[in-house]
C-alpha positions in Angstrom: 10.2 15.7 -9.0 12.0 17.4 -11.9 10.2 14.2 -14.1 9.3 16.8 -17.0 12.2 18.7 -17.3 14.3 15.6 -16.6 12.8 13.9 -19.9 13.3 16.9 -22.2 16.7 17.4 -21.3 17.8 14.0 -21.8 15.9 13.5 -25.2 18.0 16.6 -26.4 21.4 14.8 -25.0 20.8 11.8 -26.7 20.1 13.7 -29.5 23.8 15.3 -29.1 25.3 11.9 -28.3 24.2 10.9 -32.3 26.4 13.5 -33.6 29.3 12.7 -35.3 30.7 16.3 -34.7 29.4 19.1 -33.2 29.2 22.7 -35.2 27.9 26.1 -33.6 24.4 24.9 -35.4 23.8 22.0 -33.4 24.7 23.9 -30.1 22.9 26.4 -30.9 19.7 24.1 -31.8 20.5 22.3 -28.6 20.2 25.6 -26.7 17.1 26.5 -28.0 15.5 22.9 -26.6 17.2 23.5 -23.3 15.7 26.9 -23.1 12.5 26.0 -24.0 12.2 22.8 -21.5 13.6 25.0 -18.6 10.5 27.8 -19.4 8.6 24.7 -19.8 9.4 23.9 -16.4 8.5 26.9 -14.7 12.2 28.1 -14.7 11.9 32.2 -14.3 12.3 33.8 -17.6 15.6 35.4 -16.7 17.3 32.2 -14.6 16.8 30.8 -18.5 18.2 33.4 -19.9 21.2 33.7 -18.0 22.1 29.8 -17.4 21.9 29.1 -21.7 24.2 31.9 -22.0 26.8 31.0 -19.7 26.5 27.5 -21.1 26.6 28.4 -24.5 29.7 30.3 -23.5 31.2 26.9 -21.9 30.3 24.9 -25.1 31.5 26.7 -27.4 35.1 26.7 -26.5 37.8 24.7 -29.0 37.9 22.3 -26.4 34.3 21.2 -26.7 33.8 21.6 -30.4 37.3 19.0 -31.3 36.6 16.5 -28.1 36.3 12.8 -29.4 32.8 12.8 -27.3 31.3 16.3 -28.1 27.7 15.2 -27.1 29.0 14.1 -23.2 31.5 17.4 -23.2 28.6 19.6 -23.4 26.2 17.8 -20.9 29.1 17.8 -18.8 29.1 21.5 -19.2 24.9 22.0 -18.7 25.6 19.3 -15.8 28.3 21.8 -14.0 26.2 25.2 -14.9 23.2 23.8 -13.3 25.1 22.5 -9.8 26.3 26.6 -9.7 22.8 27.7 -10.4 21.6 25.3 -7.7 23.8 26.8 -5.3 27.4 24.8 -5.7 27.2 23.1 -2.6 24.7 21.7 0.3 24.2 24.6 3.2 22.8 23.7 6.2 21.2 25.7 9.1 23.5 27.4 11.9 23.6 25.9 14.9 26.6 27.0 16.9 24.7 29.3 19.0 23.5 27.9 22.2 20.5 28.0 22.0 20.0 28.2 18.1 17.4 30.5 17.4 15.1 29.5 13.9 12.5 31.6 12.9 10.2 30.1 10.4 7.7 32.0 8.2 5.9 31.3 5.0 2.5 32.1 3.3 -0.7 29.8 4.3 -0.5 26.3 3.0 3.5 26.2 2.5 3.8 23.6 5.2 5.1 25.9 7.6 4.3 24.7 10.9 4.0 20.7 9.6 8.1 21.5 8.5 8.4 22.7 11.9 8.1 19.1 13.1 9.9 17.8 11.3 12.7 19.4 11.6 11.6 18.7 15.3 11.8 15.3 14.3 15.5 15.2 13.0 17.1 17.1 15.5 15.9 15.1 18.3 16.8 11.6 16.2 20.5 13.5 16.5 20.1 14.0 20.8 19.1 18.1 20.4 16.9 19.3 23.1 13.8 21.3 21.0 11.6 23.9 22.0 8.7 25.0 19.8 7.4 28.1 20.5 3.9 28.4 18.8 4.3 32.3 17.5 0.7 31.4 14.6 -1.9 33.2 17.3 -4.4 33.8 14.2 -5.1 31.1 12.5 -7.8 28.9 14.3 -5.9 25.5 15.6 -2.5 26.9 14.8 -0.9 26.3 18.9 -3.0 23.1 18.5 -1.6 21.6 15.3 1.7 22.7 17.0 1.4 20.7 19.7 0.3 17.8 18.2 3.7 18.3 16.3 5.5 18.5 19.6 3.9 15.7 20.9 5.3 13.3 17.9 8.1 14.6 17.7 9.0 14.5 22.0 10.0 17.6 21.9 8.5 21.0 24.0 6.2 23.3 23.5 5.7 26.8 24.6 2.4 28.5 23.6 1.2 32.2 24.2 -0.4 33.8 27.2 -4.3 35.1 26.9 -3.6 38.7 25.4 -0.1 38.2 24.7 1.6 39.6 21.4 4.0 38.2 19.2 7.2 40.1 19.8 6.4 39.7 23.6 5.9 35.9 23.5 9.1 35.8 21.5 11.2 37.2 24.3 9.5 34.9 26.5 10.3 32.1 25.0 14.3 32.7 23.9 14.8 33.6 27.9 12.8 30.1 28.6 15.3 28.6 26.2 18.4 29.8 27.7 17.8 29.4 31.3 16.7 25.6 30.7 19.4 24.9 28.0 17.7 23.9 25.1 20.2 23.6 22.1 17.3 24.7 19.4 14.3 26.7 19.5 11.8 26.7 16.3 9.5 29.9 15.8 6.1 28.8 14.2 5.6 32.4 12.8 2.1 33.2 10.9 1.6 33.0 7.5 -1.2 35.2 5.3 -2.7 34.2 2.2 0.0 37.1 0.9 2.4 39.6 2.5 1.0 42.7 4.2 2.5 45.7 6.2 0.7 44.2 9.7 2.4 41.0 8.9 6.4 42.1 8.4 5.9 44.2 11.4 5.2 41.9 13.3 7.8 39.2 11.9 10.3 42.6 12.0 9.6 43.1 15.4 9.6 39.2 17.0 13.0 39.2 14.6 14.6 42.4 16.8 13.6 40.2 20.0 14.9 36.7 19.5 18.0 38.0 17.5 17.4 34.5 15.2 20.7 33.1 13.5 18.6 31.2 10.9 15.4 33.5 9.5 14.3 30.5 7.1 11.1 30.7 4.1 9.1 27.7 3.6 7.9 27.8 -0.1 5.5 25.5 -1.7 7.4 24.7 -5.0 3.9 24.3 -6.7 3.1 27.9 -7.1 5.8 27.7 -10.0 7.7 31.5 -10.4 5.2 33.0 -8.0 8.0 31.3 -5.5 10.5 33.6 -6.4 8.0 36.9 -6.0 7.6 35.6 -2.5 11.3 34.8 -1.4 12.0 38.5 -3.0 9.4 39.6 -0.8 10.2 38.2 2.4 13.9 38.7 1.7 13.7 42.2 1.3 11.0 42.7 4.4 12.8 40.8 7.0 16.3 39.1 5.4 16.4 35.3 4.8 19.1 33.2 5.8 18.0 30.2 4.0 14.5 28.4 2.3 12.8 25.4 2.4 10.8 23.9 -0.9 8.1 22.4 0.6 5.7 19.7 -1.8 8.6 18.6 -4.1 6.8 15.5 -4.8 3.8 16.7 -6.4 5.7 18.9 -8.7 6.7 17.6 -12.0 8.3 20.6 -13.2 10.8 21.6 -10.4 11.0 25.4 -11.7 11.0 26.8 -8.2 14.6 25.1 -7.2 16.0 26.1 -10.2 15.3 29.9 -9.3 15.0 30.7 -6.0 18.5 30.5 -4.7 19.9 32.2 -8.1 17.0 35.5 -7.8 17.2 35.5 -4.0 20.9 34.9 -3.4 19.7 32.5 0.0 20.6 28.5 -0.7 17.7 25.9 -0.1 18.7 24.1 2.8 16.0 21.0 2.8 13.1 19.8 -0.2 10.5 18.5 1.4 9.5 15.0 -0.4 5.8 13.9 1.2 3.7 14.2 4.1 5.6 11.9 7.1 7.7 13.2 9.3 10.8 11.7 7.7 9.9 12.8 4.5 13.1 15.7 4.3 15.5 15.7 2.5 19.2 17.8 2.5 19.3 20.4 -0.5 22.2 19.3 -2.4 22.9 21.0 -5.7 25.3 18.5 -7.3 22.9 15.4 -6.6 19.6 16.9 -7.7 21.8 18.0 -10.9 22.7 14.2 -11.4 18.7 13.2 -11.0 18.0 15.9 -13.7 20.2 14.7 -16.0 19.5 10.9 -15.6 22.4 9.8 -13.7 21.1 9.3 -10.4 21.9 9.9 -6.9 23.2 6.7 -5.2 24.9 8.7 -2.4 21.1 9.9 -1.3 19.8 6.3 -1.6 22.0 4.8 0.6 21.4 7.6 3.1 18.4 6.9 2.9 18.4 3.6 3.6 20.8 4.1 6.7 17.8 6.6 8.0 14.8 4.1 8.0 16.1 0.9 8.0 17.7 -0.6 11.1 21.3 -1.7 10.9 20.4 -4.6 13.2 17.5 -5.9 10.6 19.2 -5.5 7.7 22.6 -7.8 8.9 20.0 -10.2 9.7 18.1 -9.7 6.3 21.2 -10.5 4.5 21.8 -13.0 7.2 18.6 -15.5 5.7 19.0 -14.4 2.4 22.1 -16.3 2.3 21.1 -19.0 4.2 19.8 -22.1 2.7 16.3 -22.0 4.3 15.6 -19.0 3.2 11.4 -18.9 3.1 8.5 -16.7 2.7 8.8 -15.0 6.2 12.7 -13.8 5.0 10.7 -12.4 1.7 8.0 -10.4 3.7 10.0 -8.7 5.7 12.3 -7.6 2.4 9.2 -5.8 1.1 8.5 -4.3 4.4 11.7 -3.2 4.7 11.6 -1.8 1.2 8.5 0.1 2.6 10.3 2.2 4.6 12.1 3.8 2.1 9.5 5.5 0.9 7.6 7.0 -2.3 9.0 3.9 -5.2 9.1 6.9 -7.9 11.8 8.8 -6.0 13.9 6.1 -5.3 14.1 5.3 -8.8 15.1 8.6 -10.3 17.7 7.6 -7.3 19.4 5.1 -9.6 21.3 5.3 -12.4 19.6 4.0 -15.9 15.9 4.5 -14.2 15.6 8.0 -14.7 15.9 7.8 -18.2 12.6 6.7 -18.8 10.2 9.3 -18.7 7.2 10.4 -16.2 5.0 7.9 -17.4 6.7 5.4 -17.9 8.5 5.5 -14.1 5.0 6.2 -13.0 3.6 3.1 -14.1 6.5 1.1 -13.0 6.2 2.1 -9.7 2.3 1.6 -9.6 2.8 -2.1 -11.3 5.9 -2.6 -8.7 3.3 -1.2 -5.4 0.3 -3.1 -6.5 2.3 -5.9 -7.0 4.4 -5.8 -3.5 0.6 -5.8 -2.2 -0.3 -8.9 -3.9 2.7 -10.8 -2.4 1.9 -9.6 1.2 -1.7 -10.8 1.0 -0.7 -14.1 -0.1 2.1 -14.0 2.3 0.4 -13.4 4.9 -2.8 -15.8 4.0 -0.3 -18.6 4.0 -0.3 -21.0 7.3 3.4 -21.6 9.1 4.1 -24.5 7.5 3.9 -23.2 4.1 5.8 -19.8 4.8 8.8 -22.0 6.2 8.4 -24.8 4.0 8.2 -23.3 0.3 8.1 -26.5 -1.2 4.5 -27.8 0.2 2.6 -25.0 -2.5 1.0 -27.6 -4.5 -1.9 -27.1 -7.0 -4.9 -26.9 -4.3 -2.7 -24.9 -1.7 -2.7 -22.0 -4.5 -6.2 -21.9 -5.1 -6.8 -21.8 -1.6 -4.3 -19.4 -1.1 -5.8 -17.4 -4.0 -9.5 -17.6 -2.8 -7.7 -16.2 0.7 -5.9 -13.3 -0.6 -8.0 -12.2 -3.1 -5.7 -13.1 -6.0 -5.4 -15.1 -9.0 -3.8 -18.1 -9.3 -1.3 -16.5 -11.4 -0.3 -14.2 -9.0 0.8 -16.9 -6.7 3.0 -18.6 -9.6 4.4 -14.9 -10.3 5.2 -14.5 -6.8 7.2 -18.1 -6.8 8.8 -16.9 -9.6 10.2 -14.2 -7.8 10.9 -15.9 -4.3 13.4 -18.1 -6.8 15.5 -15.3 -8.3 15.7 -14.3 -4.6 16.8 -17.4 -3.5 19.4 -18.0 -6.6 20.5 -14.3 -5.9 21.5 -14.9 -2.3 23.5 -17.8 -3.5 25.1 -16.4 -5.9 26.0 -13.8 -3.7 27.0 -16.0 -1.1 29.4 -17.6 -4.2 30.7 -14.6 -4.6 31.7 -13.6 -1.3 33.3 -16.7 -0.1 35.4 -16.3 -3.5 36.7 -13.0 -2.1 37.1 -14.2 1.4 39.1 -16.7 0.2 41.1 -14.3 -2.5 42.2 -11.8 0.2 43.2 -14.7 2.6 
């Protein structure tokens, strides 16, 4: 996400960063790029025009224009005006009230009810009791979808009588709720294709029953400044308390974050970031600011990693990787660990250095770096005991055997030896290492 605007902006830094000196002309001319890769982005016209005003503003201050590093003073200045226009800080959904009530609506095709789960999903990874309450009574294998949902998730789901409105099922439901304690209940409200007077009555309506502390919009970021005509909408029908970008990985330009919360006034609580259920991330303006600009989000990779990978596996991952037997067996289960994380693209604009290549580039990366992952499993796992424990026996024969096996080249075995070493001399090094500081502190 963000991989367009991301690019420009950072070509047009670097360009500051040659400077000897900056004058009003090369803000201004700096401006002008920023402006035009933020419309380029899908940024709404008047976001734009407001954010390169304050920031011109901010840059052209004496303190700026006689720093010793003008070019990183003003993408300081951008990097702090963009966390405010994000929202300042990460808010999340209120959940003091017992239960918390969360009523979720969105057009057709936001991701509505598939967000539903997963928020499902993360609240019962933290020990909540869940109740979905399947409020969609239009569209044709809406309670069914739902339920599937439930089902994955292990939470519970209550579904409409024959006959039974929205507003009534609603009141149903939050008495359900109280008198078996659930500590969350989700609304699955129904979408439309757009907003019409039969649909905010009935949200209106279902709203005055449950008395929701979180009224929450899922947007599909892909619809560009059309996002922000429908938060204004909904906003002003029924009153948001928060939104939800759904799709986040598909969209190259990010204009949607960047003016949503500044038009609507409501902070983006969560981005969604693919299709599995684990695949949602917290909204927080400062780090998506750093992954705009190119400097990365470490804080979000290692949570992350604490999510999907198992504290138990990974001890024992760096465990063999410092022992010396480490073997082929210790290697697969690094790249299925590395699996987990997810899509390779968005961890890399999670480090620092990566993002500064552009879309392209970090696209083909990530392709070479999958299909080549893929390779080293098949030949991994075409490989008998002996020859995953003992690395040494891969003679001449073995790799064309193990070539004919995994469908691979010869060279593809050599490359993946090549890479099993610099494991190997890596975990010994790292072994070095730590004994030297073990030793140091002692």
């Amino acid at each position: 996400m963000f991989d367009n605007l991301s690019t420009a902006l950072q070509r047009t830094f670097k360009n500051l960063r040659g400077q000897g000196s900056i004058s009003e002309k090369n803000i201004n001319d700096a401006m002008r790029e920023i402006r035009l890769s933020l419309l380029e982005a899908d940024v709404h016209f008047q976001v734009v025009k407001d954010f390169i005003k304050e920031v011109k503003e901010a840059c052209m201050g004496e303190e700026v224009l006689n720093s010793v590093t003008p070019g990183q003073q003003i993408t300081k200045r951008v990097h702090d005006k963009m966390v405010e226009l994000l929202g300042s800080s990460h808010t999340g959904f209120s959940l003091n009230a017992k239960p918390a009530m969360i009523m979720m609506l969105g057009l057709q095709g936001a991701g509505k009810t598939t967000n539903c789960g997963k928020l499902a999903v993360r609240w019962k990874k933290e020990g909540k009791k869940v109740l979905l309450v399947a409020c969609d009574i239009k569209r044709p294998a809406a309670v069914q979808q739902l339920e599937i949902l439930a089902e994955q998730s292990g939470s519970e789901i209550f579904i409409p009588q024959p006959g039974e409105s929205v507003p009534m099922l609603g009141l149903r439901a939050r008495d359900y709720a109280i008198k078996n304690w659930f500590d969350i209940v989700i609304f699955d409200t129904a979408g439309r294709l757009q907003i019409d007077t039969d649909l905010v009555d009935e949200l209106k309506q279902l709203q005055s029953n449950i008395n929701p502390q979180n009224t929450v919009l899922v947007i599909d970021s892909a619809i560009g400044q059309e996002s922000v005509n429908v938060a204004e909408s909904f906003n002003n029908a029924v009153g948001l308390s928060g939104l939800i970008l759904t799709k986040m990985d598909g969209d190259a330009r990010g204009g949607a974050a960047l003016s949503v919360q500044k038009i609507t006034g409501c902070p983006v609580h969560l981005v969604g970031t693919g299709e599995k259920q684990e695949d949602l991330e917290d909204f927080h303006p400062d780090r998506i600011a750093n992954r705009i600009l190119g400097m990365g989000d470490v804080v979000s990779l290692v949570e992350k990693a604490q999510v999907n990978i198992d504290e138990d596996a990974a001890a024992k991952m760096q465990e063999r990787m410092f022992a010396k037997d480490f073997n082929y067996n210790d290697f697969l289960m690094q790249f299925q660990q590395m699996k987990k994380l997810g899509n390779m693209e968005d961890m890399m604009d999670m480090v620092p250095g990566i993002p500064k290549m552009n879309a392209e580039q970090k696209s083909k990366m990530a392709a070479h770096s999958g299909r080549q992952a893929k390779k080293f499993e098949a030949i991994i796992q075409s490989m008998t005991k002996d020859e995953r424990i003992r690395p040494g026996l891969l003679n001449a024969s073995r790799k064309k055997r193990l070539a004919r096996g995994s469908g691979t080249q010869v060279r593809d075995i050599n490359e993946l030896m090549k890479s099993f070493d610099q494991a190997r001399k890596m975990g010994k090094n790292l072994k070095k290492y730590q004994n030297k500081l073990l030793k140091f502190m002692k």
